[in-house]
DSSP file (Angstrom, degrees, kcal/mol; ACC not computed):
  #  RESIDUE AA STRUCTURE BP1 BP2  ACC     N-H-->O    O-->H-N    N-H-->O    O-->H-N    TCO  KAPPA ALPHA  PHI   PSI    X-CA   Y-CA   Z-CA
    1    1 A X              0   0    0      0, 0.0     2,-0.6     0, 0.0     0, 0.0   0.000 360.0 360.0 360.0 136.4  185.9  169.4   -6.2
    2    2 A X        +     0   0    0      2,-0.0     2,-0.2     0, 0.0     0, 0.0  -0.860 360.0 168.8 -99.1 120.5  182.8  171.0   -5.4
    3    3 A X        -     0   0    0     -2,-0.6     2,-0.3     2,-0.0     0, 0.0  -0.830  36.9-117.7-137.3 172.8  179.4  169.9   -4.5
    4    4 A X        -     0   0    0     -2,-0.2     2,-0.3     2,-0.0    -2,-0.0  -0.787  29.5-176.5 -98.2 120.8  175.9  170.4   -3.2
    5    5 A X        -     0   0    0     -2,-0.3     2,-0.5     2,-0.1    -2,-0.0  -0.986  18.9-142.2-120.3 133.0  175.1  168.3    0.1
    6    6 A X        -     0   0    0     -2,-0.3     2,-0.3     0, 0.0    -2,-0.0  -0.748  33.5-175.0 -74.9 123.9  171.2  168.6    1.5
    7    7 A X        -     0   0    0     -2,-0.5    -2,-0.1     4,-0.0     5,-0.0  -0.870  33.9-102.0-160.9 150.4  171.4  168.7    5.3
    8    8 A X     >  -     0   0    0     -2,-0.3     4,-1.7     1,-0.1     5,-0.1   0.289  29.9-133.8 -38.5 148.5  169.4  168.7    8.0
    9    9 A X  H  > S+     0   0    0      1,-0.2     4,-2.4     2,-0.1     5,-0.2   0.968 105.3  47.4 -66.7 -48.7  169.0  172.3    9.5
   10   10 A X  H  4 S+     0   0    0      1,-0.2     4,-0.3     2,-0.2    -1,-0.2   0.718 113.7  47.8 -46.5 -31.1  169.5  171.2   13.2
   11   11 A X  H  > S+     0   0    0      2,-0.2     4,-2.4     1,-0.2     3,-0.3   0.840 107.3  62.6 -79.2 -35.4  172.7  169.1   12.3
   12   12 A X  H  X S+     0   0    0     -4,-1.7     4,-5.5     1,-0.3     3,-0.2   0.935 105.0  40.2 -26.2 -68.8  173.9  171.9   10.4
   13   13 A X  H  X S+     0   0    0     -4,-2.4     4,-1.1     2,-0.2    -1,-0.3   0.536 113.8  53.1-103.1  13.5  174.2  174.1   12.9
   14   14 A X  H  > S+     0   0    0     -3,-0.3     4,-3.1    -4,-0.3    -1,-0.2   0.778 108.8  49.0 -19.5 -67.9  175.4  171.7   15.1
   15   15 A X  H  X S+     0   0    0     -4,-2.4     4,-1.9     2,-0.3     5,-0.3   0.934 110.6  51.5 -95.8 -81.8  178.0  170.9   12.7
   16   16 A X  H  X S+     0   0    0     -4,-5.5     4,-2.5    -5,-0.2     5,-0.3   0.959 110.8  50.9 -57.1 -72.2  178.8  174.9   12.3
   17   17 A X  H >X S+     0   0    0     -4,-1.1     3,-3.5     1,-0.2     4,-0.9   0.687 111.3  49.6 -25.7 -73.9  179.1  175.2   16.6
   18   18 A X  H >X S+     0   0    0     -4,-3.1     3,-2.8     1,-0.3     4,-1.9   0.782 111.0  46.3 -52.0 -54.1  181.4  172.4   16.5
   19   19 A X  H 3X>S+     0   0    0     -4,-1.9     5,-2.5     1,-0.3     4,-0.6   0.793 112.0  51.3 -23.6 -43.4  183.7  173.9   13.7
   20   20 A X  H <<5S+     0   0    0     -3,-3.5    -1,-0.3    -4,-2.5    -2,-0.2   0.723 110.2  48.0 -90.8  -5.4  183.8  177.1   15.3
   21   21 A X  H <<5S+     0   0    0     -3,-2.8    -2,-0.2    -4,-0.9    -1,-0.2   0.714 117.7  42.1 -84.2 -21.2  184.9  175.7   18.8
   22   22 A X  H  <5S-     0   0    0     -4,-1.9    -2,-0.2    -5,-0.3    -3,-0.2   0.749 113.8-129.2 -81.3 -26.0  187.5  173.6   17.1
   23   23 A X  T  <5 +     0   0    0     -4,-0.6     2,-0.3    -5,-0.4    -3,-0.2   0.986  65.2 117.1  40.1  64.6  188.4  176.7   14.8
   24   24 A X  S   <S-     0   0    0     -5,-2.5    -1,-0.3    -6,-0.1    -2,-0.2  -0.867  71.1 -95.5-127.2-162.9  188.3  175.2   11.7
   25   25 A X     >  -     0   0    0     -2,-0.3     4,-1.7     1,-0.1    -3,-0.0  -0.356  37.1-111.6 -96.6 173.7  186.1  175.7    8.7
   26   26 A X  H  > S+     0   0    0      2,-0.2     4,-2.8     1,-0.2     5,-0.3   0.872 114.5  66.0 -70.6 -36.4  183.0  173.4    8.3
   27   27 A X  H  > S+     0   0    0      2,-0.2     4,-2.2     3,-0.2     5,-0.2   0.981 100.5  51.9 -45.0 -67.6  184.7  171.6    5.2
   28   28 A X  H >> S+     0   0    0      2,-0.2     3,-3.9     3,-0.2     4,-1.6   0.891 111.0  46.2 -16.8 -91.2  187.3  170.2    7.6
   29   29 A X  H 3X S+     0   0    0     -4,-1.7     4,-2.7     1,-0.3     3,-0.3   0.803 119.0  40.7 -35.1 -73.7  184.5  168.8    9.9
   30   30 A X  H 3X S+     0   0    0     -4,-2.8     4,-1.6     1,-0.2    -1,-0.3   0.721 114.8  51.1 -57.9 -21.7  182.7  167.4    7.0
   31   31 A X  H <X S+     0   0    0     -3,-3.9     4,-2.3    -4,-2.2     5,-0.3   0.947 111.6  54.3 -60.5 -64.3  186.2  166.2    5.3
   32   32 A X  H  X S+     0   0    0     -4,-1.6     4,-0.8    -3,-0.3    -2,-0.2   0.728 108.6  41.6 -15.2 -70.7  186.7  164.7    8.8
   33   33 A X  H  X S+     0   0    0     -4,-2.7     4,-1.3    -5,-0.3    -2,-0.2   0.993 115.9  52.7 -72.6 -69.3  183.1  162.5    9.1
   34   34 A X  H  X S+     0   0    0     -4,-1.6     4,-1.9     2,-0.3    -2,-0.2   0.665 112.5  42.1 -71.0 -48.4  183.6  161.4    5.3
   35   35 A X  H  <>S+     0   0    0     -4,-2.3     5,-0.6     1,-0.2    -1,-0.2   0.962 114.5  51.1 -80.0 -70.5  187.4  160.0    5.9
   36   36 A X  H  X5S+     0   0    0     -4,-0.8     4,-3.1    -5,-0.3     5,-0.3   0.804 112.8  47.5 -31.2 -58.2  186.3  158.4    9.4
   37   37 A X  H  X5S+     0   0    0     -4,-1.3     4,-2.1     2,-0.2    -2,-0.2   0.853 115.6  47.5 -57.8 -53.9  183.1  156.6    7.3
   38   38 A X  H >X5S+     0   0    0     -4,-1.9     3,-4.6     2,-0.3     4,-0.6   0.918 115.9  39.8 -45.8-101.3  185.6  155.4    4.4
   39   39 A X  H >>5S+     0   0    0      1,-0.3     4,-1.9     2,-0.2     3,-1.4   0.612 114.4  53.5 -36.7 -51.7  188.1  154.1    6.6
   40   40 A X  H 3<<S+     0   0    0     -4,-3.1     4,-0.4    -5,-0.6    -1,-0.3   0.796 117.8  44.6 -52.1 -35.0  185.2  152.4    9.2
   41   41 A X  H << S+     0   0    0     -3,-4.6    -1,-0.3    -4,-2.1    -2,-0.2   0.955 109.0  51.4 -71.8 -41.1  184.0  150.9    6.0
   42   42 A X  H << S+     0   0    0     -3,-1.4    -2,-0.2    -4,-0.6    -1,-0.1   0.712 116.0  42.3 -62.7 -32.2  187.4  149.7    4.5
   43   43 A X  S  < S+     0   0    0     -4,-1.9    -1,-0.3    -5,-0.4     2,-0.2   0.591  83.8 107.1-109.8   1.6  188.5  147.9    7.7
   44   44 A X  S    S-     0   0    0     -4,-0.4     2,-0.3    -5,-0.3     0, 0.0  -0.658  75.0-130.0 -58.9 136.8  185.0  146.2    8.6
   45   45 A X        -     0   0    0     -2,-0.2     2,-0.4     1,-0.1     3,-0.1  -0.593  31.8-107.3 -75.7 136.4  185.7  142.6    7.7
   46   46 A X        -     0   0    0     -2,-0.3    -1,-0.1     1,-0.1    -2,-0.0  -0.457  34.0 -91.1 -75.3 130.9  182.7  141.1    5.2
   47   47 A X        -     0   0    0     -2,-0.4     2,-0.2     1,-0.1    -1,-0.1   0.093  41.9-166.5 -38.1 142.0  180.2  138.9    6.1
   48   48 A X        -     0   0    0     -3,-0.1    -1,-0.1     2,-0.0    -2,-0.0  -0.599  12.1-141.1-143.4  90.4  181.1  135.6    5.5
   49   49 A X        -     0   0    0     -2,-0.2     2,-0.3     1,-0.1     3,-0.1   0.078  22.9-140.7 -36.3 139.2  178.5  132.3    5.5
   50   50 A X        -     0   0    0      1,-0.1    -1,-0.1     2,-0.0    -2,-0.0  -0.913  28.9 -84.7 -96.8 139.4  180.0  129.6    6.9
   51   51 A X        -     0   0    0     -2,-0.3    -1,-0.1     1,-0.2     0, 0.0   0.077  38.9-153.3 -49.7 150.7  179.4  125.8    5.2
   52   52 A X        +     0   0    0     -3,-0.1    -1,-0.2     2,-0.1    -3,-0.0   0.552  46.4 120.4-111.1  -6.3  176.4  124.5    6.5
   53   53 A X        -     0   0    0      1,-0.1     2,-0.4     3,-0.1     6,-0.0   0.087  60.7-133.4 -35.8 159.0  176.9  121.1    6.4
   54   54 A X  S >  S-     0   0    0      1,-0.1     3,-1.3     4,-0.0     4,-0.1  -0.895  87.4 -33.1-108.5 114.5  176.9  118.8    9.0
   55   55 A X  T 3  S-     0   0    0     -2,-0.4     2,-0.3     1,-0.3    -1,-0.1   0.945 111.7 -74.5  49.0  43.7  180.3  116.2    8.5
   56   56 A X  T 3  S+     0   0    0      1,-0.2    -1,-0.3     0, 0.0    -3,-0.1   0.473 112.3 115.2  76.8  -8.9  179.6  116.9    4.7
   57   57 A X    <   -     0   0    0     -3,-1.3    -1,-0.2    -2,-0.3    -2,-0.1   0.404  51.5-170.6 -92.6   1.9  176.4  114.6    4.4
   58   58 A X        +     0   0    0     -4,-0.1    -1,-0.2     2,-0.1     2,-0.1   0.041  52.1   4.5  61.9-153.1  173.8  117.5    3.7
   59   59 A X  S    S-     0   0    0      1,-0.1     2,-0.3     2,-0.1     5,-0.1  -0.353  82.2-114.1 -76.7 133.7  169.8  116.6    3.7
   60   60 A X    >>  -     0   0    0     -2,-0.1     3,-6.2     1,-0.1     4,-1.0  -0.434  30.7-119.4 -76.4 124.5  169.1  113.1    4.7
   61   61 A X  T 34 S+     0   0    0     -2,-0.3     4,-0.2     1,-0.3     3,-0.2   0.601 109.4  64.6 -34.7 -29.0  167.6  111.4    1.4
   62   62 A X  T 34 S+     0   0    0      1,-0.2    -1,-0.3     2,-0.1    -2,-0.1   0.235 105.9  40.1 -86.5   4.2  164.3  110.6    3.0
   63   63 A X  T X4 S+     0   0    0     -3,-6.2     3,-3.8     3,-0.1    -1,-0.2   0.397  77.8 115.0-112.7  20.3  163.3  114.5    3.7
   64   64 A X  T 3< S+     0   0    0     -4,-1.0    -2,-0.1     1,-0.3    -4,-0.1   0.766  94.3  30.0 -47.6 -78.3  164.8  115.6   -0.1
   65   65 A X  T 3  S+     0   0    0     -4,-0.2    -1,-0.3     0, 0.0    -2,-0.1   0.240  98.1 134.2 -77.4   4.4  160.8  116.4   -0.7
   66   66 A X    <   -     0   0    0     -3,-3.8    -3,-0.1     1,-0.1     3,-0.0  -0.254  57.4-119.0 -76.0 171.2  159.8  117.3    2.7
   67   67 A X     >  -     0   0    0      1,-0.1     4,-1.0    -2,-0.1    -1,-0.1  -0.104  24.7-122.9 -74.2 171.3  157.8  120.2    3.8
   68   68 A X  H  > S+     0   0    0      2,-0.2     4,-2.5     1,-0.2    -1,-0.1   0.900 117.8  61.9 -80.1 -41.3  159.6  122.5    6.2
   69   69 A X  H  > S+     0   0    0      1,-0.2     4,-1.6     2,-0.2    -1,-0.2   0.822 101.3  47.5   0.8 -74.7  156.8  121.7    8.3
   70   70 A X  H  > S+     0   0    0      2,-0.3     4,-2.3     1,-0.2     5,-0.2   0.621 114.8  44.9 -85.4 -44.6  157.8  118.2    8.3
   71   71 A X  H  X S+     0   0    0     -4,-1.0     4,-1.7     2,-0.2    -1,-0.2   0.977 108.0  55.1 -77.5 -46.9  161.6  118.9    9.1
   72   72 A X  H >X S+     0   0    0     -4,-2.5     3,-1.3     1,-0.2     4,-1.0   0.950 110.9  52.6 -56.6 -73.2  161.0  121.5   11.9
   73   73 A X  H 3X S+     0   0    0     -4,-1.6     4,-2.6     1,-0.3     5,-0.3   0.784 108.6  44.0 -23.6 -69.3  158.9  118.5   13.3
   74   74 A X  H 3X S+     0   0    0     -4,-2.3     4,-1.6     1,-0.2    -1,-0.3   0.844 111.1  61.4 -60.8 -24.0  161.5  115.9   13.2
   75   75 A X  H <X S+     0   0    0     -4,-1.7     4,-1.3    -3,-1.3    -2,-0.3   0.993 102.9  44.0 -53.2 -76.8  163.9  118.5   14.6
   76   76 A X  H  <>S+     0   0    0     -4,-1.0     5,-3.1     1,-0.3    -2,-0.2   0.694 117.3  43.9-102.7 -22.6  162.3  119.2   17.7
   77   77 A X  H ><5S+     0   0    0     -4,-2.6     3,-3.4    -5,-0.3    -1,-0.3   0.943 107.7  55.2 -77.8 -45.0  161.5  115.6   18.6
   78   78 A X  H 3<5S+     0   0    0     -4,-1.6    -2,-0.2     1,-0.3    -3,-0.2   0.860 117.1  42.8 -47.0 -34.8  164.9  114.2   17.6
   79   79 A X  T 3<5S-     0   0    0     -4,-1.3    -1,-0.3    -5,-0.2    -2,-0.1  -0.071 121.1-104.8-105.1  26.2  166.2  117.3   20.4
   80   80 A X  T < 5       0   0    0     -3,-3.4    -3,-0.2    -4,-0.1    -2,-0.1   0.561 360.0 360.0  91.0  10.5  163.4  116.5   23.1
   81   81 A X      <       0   0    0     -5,-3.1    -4,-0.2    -6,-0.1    -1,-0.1   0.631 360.0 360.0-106.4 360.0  161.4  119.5   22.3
């Protein structure tokens, strides 16, 4: 298939040196970078939240309508700070 790619002038001919030191064509090279990206993408594992509970009891009933303010506060005394 054929298509139009914008690219930088400097990488370009960049991109052309290396080709011609490898002796292949610039299609290669760019074939080359494209496959590497794919794969590098394919095999990253996806982020994945972990539960945030603590033992499964969630927000303690008495701050259900506190401020963040108010939590950060109790936070940092409960831990000495």
């Amino acid at each position: 298939m054929k298509t139009t790619v914008e690219i930088s002038d400097p990488l370009l001919r960049e991109a052309r040196k290396m080709a011609a030191r490898e002796g292949v064509t610039l299609r290669t090279l760019i074939e080359r970078g494209l496959h590497r990206v794919v794969t590098e993408t394919k095999q990253a594992t996806p982020f994945k939240l972990r539960r945030g509970s603590f033992k499964g009891k969630g927000l303690r009933l008495e701050l259900r309508d506190a401020s963040w303010d108010r939590i950060r506060d109790l936070i940092s005394d409960e831990h000495g700070g």
